[in-house]
C-alpha positions as CSV (number, residue, x, y, z in Angstrom):
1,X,20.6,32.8,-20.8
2,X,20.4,29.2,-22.4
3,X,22.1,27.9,-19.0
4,X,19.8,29.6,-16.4
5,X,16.9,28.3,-18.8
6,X,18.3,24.4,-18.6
7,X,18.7,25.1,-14.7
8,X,15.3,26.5,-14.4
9,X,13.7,23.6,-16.5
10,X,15.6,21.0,-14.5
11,X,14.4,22.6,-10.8
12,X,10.7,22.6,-12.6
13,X,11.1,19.3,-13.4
14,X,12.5,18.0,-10.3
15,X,9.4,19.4,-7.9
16,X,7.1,18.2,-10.0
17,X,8.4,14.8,-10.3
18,X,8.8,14.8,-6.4
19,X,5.8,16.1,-5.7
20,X,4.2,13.1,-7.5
21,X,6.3,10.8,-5.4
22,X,5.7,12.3,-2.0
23,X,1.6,12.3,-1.5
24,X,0.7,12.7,1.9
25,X,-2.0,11.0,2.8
26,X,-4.6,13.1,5.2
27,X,-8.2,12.6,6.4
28,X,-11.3,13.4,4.0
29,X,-12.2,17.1,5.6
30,X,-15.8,17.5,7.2
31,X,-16.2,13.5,8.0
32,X,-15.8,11.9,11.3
33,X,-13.5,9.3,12.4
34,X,-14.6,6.3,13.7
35,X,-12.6,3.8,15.9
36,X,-12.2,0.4,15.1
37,X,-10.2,-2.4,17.0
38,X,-8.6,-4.2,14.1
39,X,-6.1,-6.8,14.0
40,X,-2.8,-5.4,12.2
41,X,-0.2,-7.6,10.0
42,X,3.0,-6.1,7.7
43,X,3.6,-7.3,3.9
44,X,6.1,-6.0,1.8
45,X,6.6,-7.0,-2.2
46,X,8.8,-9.7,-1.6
47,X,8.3,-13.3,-2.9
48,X,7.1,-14.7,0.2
49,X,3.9,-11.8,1.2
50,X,3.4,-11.6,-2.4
51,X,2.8,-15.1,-3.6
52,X,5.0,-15.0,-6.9
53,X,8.1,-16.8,-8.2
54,X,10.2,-16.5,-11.6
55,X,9.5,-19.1,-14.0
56,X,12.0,-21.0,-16.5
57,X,11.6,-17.6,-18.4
58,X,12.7,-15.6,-15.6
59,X,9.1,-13.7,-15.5
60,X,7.0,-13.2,-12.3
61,X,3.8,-15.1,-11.7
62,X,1.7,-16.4,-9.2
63,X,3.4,-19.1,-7.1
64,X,0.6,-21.2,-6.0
65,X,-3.4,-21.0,-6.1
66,X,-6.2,-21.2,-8.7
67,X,-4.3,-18.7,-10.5
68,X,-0.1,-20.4,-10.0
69,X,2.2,-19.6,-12.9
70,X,-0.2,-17.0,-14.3
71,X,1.4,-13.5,-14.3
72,X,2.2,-11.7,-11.4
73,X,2.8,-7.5,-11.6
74,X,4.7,-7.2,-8.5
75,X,4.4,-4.2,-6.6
76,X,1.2,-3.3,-8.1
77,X,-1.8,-3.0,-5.6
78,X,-5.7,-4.4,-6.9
79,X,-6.4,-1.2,-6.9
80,X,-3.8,-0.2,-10.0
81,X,-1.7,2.1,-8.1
82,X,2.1,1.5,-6.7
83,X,2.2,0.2,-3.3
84,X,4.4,1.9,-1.1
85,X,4.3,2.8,2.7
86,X,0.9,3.9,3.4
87,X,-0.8,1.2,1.4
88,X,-3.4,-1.0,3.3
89,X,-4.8,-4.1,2.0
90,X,-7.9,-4.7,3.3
91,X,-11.0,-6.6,2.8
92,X,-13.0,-4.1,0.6
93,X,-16.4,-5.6,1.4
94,X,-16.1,-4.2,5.0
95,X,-13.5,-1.2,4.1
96,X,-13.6,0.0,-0.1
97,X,-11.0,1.2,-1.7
98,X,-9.5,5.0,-0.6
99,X,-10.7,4.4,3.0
100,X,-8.6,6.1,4.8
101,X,-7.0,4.6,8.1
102,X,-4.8,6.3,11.0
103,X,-2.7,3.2,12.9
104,X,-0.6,4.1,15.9
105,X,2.7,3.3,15.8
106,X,2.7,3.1,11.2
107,X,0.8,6.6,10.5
108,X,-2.3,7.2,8.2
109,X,-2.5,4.6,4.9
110,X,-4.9,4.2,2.2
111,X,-6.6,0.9,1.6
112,X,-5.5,-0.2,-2.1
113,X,-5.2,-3.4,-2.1
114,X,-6.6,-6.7,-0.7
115,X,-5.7,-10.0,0.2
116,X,-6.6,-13.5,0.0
117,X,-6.1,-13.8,3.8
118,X,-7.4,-10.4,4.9
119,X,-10.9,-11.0,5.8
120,X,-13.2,-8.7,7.8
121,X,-11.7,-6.7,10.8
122,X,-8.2,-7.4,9.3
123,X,-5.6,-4.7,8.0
124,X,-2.4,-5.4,6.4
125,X,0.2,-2.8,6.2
126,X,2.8,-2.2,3.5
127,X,6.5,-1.8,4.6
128,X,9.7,-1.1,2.0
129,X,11.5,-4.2,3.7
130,X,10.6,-7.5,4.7
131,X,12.4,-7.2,7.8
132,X,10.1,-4.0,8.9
133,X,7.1,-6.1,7.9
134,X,8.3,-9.2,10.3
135,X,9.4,-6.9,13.0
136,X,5.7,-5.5,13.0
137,X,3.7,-9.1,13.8
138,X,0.6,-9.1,14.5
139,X,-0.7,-6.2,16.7
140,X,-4.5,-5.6,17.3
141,X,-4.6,-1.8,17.3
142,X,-7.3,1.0,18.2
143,X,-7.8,2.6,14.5
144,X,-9.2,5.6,13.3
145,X,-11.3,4.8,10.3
146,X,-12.6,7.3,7.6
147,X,-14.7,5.4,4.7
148,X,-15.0,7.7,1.3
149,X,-18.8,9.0,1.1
């Protein structure tokens, strides 16, 4: 009885936490699309897309800017969630936060962050690996666009 209840608990558990990890990200229902020609770049959280070093105490922080050897939370989007594939930073004065974006060849993503090169018609896409991120370039792409009401 205590084992099947450990086992039970444990499964529970385990679809829960995926669950959490796994959010798909779809369309808003009832809104239109609209179709944008935008110019597409890759980042990843590495040093270089990221602008952050390690200082003498071994923490992160900005590398260079108005802001150099403040701290840096890596990985973290301006938005405050975890960026991960999906994540777009865009400029949020033309697309806001939680717009919702459909790029051929990436998939749909979620603008959460921004940039201090990504101005106006301008998307940048997250990828896991720098490499991925590189091997993407610059492509302008035909978009799908849904903004939040």
């Amino acid at each position: 009885m205590r084992r099947a209840l450990t086992v039970s608990m444990l499964l529970i558990a385990t679809l829960v936490f995926a669950g959490c990890a796994t959010t798909r990200i779809t369309p808003p229902r009832g809104t239109r699309a609209v179709e944008r020609t935008l110019l597409t770049t890759g980042y990843c959280s590495c040093k270089k897309c990221c602008n952050w070093k390690r200082n003498w105490r071994l923490k992160r922080v900005v590398a260079k800017g108005p802001s150099k050897g403040k701290p840096k939370k890596v990985g973290v989007t301006a938005s405050g969630t975890k960026a991960r594939p999906g994540t777009i930073a865009a400029d949020t004065s033309v697309y806001p936060f939680g717009t919702v974006m459909y790029i051929p060849g990436y998939g749909y993503g979620r603008v959460e962050d921004r940039g201090g090169a990504i101005k106006g018609e301008h998307i940048d896409l997250f990828f896991k690996k720098h490499k991925q991120a590189l091997a993407w370039g610059r492509q302008e792409k035909r978009v799908k666009v849904w903004t939040p009401r």
